[in-house]
N, C-alpha and C positions, 0 to 999 in steps of 0.2 A: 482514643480507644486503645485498650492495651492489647500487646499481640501475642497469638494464643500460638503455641510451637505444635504441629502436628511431624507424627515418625512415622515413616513410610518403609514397610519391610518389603520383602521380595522371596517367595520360599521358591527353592530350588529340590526338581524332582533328578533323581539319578537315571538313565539307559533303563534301569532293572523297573524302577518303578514307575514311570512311564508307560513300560509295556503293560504293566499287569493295570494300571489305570484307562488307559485310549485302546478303541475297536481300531486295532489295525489290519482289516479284513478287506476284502476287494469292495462291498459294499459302503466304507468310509471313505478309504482313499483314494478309489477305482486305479487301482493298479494290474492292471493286466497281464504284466510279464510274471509275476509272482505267481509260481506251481499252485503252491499251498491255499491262494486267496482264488485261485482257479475252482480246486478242489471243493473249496467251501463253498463259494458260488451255488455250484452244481447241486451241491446235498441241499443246501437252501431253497434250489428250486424247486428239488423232488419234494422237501416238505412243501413248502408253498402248493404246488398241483396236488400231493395229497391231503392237504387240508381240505384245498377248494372242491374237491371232489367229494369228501366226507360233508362237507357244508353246503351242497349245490343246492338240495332243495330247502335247508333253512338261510338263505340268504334270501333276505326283502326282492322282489323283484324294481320297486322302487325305492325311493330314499337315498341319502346323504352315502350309506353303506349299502352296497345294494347291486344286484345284478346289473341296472339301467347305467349306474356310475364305471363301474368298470367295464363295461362295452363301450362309454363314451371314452373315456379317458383311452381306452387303447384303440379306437378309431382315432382319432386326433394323435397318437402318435403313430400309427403308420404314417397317417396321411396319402388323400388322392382314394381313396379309400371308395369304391363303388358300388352299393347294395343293389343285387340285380331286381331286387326289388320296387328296388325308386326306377330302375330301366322301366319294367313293367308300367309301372303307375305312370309315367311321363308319357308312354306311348299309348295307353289309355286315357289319357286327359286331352292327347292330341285328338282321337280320335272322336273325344266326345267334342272339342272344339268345333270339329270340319259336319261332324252331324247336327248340329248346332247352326252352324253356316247354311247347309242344307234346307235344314228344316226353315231357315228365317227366309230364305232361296223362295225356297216352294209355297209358304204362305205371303210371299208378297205378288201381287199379280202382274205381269207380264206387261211390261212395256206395248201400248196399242196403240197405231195409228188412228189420226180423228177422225177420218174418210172411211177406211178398208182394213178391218178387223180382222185381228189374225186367225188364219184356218181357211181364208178364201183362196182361190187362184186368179191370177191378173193374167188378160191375155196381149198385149201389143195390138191394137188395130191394123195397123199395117203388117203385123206376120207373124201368123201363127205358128212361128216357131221361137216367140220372145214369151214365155210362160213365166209368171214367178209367184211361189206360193209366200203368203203371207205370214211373217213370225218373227212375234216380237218386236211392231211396227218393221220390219227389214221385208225388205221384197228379196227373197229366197231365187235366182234362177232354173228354171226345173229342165233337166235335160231331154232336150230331141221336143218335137210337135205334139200334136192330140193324138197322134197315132203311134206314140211312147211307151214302151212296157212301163217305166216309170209314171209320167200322168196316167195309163190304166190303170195304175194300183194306188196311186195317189184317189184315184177319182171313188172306188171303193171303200180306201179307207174311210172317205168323208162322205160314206152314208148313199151314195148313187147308185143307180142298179145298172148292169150292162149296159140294157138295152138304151139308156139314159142319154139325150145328144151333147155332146160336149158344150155347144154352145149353153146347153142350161146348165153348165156349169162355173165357166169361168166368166169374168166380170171386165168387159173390155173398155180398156183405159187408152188416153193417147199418149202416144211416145213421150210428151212432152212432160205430161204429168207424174209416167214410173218414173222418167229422168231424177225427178224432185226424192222420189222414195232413198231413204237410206239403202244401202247394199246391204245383204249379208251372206252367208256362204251359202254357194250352189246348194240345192237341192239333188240326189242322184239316188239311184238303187241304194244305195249303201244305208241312205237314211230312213228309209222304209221297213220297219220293222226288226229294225235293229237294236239292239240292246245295248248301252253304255257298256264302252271296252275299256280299261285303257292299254297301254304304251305297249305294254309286253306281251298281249293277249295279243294284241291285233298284229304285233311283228309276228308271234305263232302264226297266225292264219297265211305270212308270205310260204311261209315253210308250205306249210297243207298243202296248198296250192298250187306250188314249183317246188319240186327238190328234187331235181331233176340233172345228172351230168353226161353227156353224148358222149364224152372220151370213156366212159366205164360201162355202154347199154353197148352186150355184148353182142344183142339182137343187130344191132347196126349192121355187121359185116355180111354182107351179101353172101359168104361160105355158107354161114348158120341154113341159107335156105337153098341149097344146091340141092337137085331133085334129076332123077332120069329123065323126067319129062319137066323141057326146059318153062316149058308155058305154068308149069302148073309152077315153079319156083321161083317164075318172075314175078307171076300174078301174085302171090304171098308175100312176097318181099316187095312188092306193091305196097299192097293192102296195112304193109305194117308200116310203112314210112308215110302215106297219107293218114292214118291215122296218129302219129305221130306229131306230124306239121299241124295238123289242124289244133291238138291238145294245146299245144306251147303256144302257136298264135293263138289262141284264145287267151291263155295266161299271160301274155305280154299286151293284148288288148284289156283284161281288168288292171294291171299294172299301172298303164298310161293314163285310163281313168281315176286309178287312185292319185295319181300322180299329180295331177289336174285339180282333183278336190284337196290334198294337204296342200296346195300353191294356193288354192281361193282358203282356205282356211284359215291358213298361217295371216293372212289380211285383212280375211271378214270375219273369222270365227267370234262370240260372242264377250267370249272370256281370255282372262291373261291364259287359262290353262290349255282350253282348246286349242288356242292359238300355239302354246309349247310345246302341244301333243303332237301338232300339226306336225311343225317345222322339225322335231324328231323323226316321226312317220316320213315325212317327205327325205329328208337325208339318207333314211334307210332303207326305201324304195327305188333308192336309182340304181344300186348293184345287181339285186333282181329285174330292173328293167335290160339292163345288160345282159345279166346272161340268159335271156330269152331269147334275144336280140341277136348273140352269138350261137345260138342252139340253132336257130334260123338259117342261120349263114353256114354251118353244116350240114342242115336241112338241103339247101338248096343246091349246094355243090352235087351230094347224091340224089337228091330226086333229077338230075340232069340226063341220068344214063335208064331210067325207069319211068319216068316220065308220059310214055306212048300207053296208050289203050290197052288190053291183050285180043283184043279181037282185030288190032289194028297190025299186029305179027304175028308169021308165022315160025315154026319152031325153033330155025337158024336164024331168025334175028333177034328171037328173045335169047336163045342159048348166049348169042354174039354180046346183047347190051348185059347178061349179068354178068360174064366176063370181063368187060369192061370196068365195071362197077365193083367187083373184086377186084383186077388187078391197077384200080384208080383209088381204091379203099385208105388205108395208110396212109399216102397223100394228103386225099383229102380231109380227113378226119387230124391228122397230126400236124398239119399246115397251119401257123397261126392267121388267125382270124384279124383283117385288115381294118382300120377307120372306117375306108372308105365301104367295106364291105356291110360294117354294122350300121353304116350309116342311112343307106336302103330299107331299115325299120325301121326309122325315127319317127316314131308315131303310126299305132297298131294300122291305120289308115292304108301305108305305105307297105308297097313290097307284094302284092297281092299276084302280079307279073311274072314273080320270083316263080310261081308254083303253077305252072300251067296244067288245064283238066283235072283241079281241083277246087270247089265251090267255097271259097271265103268268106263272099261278100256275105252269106247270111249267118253268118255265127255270131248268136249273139254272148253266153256266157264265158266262163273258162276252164270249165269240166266240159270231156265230149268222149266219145263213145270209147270205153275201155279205163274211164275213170281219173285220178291224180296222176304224177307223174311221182316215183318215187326211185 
């Protein structure tokens, strides 16, 4: 084969023509330190915005060129990028999920024992103080006997009239047989006509309840009720500190009951959730068990000096104990409050001793005359 000679040139451009041939503007070389390619930048931009602005409504909203394209391409370059939109839409997808769950909840029918059908009350043969209402095949514990505000309003709800005997109500089993029934959580006031709360609702109701601090209730100091006539300033400052005691002990008696039902809940409750709601509620119920506990034990230091009748003194000795009770005030009220002092409430039950010539034993809610404690 014969060989063919190829010439290979090479043209060469000068500095001068060079420039006037290549964009050498910040937008070619991205050179940043350069004033001049700064400047042009900037004019380029302003054209650019006002082009896009003279072109807003004839730009495609879809398409290749198109509104949808440069919103994409400049999401993907921020990056991380969060339309609170998709927020919105995700927590409404959640929420359709959970009512969904719900709804598949509620049409499926309830777990039933193949004996004792849920909605009945079981009662212990041997003592009728073992009650447990039926739900969900789980034998429910119902608190206190047939002569229970709780089984009276249980007995009602399920259709029986007053006058109606217990016995024709509940369905008496032997020990041996509830023993077999699955557990589930106590039954108590609480579940009686109560409405599904959750977590944050029902810590509100501690507050309503107690919000209550003895270092700031100015009423406390015995001065507030100094009177010419010593009887008639004892008997006041009586009357305000028994009703006092009794408010709190009442609110440290629903306390202990609650306290009692998130402990059986957190075990028995039905669900993972109940059970979380429980073991929350229960954690954040023990402070409020305390400072009732401590409001008591203020309680009792002053009801020590006030304590007697007023029919049971006469003027010098009532003068004498509010005295006393004044100049014992500070003391007792700013004295910290001991273990072993709080420890004489432990459990609404105890401490009843603490408050002599005053009627405990029958109190049954945690409102009492003169209303919350605030």
């Amino acid at each position: 084969m014969a060989q063919e000679n190829i010439k290979l040139t090479k043209k060469v451009y000068d500095k001068q023509s060079a420039n006037d041939l290549f964009n050498m503007s910040f937008s070619e070389l991205g050179n940043s330190n350069n004033s001049t390619s700064n400047t042009n930048l900037k004019n380029r931009l302003n054209q650019l915005f006002t082009l896009y602005n003279d072109l807003f409504y004839n730009i495609p909203k879809l398409g290749t060129q198109s509104h949808t394209t440069l919103f994409q391409q400049s999401r993907d370059y921020i990056g991380d990028y969060v339309d609170s939109k998709d927020e919105e839409i995700e927590g409404l997808i959640d929420k359709i999920v959970d009512l969904e769950q719900k709804l598949s909840d509620q049409s499926q029918p309830d777990d039933e024992h193949p004996f004792y059908r849920n909605g009945i009350i079981l009662m212990d043969r041997e003592s009728t103080y073992n009650l447990y209402y039926m739900d969900k095949a789980t034998r429910r514990k119902i608190a206190g006997n047939v002569s229970s505000t709780v089984f009276q309003d249980l007995k009602s709800a399920l259709g029986y009239k007053d006058d109606d005997s217990w016995e024709d109500v509940v369905t008496k089993v032997s020990p041996d047989v509830i023993a077999q029934i699955k557990p589930g959580p106590d039954f108590g006031p609480e579940d009686i006509g109560a409405s599904e709360t959750n977590v944050e609702e029902e810590l509100a109701t501690f507050e309503d309840s107690f919000n209550y601090n003895a270092l700031q209730d100015g009423q406390l100091n015995p001065d507030a009720f100094y009177s010419t006539d010593s009887k008639k300033g004892y008997r006041e400052y009586r009357e305000y500190l028994v009703n006092r005691i009794k408010i709190v002990w009442q609110s440290e008696k629903r306390f202990e009951i609650l306290k009692d039902k998130y402990e059986n809940d957190k075990e028995f409750g039905f669900t993972e959730e109940e059970r979380n709601k429980a073991s929350i509620l229960r954690e954040a119920i023990g402070p409020k068990i305390r400072q009732a506990q401590e409001t008591l034990v203020y309680y009792k230091r002053l009801w020590g000096y006030v304590n007697r009748p007023v029919t049971s003194l006469n003027e010098a000795n009532a003068k004498n104990r509010m005295q006393l009770a004044f100049e014992n005030f500070e003391d007792n009220i700013n004295r910290p409050v001991t273990n072993d002092e709080r420890s004489e409430y432990g459990g609404w039950q105890k401490g009843r001793d603490n408050f002599p010539n005053i009627d405990l034993a029958g109190l049954t809610g945690y409102t009492g005359e003169g209303g919350n404690l605030y």
